[in-house]
Short mmCIF file of the C-alpha atoms (twelve columns), coordinates in Angstrom:
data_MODEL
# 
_entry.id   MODEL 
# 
loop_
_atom_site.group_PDB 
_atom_site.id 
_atom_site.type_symbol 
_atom_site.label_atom_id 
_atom_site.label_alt_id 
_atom_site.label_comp_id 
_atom_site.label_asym_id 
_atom_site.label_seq_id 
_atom_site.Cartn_x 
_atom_site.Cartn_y 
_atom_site.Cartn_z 
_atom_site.pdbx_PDB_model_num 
ATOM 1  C CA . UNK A 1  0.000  0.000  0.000   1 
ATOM 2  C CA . UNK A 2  2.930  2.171  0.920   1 
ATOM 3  C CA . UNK A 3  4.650  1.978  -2.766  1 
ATOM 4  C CA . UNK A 4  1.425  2.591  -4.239  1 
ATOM 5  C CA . UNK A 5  1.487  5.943  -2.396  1 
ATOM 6  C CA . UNK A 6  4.698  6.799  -2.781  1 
ATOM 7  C CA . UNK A 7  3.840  6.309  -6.859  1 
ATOM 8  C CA . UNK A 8  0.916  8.394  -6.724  1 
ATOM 9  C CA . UNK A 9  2.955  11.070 -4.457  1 
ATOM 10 C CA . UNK A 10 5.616  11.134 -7.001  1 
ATOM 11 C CA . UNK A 11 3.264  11.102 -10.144 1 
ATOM 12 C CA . UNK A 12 1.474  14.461 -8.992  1 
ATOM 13 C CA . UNK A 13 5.080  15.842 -8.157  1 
ATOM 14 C CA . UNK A 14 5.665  15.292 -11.689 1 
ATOM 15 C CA . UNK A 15 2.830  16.635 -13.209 1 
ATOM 16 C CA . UNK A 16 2.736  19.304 -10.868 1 
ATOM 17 C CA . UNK A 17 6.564  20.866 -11.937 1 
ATOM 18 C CA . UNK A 18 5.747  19.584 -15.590 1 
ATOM 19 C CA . UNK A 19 2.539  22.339 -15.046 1 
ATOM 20 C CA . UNK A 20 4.696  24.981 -13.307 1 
ATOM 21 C CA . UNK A 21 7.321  24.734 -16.460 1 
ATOM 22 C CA . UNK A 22 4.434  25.108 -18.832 1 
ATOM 23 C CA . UNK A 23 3.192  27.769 -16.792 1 
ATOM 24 C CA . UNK A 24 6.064  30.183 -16.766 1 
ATOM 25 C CA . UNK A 25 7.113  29.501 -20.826 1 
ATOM 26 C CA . UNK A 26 3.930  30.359 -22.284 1 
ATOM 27 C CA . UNK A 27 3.098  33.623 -22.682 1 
ATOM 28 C CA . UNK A 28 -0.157 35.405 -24.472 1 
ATOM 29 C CA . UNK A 29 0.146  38.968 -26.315 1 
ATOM 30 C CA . UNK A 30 2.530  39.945 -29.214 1 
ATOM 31 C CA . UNK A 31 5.727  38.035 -30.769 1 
ATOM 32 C CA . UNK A 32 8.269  39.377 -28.167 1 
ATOM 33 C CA . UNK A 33 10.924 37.289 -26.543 1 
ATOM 34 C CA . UNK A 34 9.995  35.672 -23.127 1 
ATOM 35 C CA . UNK A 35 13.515 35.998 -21.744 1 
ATOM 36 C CA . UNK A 36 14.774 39.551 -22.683 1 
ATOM 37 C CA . UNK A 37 11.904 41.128 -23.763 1 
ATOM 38 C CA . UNK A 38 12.847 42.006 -27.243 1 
ATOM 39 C CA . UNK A 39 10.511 42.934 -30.343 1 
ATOM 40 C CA . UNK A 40 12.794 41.943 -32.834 1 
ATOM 41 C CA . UNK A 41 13.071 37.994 -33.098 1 
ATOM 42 C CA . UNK A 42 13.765 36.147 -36.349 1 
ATOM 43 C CA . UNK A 43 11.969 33.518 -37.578 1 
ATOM 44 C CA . UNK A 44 13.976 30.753 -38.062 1 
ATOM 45 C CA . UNK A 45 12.481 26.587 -38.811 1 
ATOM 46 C CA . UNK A 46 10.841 23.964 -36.979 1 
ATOM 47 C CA . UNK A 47 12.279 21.108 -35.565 1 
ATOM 48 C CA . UNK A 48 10.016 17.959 -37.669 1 
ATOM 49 C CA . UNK A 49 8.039  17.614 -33.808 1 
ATOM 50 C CA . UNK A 50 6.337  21.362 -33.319 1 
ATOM 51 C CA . UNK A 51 5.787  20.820 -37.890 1 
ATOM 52 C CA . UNK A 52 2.656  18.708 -36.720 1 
ATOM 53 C CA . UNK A 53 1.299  21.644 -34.245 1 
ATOM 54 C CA . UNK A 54 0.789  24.689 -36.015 1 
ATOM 55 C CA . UNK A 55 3.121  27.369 -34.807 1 
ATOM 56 C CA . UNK A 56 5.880  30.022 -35.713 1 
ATOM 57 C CA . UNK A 57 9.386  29.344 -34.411 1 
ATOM 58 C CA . UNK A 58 11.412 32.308 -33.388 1 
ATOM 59 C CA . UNK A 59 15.137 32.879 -32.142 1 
ATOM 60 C CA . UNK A 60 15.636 35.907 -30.136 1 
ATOM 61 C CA . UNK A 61 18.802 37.867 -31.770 1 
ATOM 62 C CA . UNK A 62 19.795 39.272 -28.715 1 
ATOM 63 C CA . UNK A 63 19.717 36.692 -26.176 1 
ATOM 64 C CA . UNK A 64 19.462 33.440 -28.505 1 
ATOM 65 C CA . UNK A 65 16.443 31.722 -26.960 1 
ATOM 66 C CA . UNK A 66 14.256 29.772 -28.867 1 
ATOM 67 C CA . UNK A 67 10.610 30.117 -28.994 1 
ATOM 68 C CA . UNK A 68 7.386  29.020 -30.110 1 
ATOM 69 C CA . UNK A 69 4.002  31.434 -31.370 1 
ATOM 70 C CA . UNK A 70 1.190  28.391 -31.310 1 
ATOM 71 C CA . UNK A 71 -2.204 30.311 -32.574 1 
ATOM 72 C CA . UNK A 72 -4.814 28.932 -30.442 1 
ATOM 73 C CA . UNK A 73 -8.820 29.804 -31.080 1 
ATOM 74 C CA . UNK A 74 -7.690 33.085 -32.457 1 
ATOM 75 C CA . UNK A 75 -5.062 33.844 -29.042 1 
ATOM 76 C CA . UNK A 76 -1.611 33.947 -29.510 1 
ATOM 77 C CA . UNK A 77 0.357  31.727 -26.563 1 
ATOM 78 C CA . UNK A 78 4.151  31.819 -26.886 1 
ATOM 79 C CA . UNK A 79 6.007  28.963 -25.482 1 
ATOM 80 C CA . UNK A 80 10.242 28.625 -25.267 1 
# 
């Protein structure tokens, strides 16, 4: 009974930092980068995963993170 808990117990940590990361990288509003802040990212391709989602890719050109613009029901959600 014990293991089963401590399964559960570690499941929901799981989920519950996968949430947090999801949480904190996805951002709603124009294409600006999450990290820096900057307006000016360049588009740049798709890995052959986020090709089956449709999204933008972007690379910020002053900090160098990658980043996602996924349209959803006419709202625009960036993700990194």
């Amino acid at each position: 009974m014990s293991l089963e808990l401590t399964l559960l117990a570690g499941g929901i940590i799981a989920l519950a930092l996968f949430l947090l990361y999801l949480f904190r990288t996805f951002r709603i509003g124009n294409t600006t980068c999450p990290k820096c802040g900057s307006m000016h990212p360049d588009r740049v391709r798709r890995s052959n995963l986020m090709r089956l989602i449709p999204c933008k890719a972007y690379r910020c050109h002053n900090c160098g993170k990658r980043f996602y613009q996924i349209h959803i029901d006419n709202d625009v959600v960036i993700a990194s």
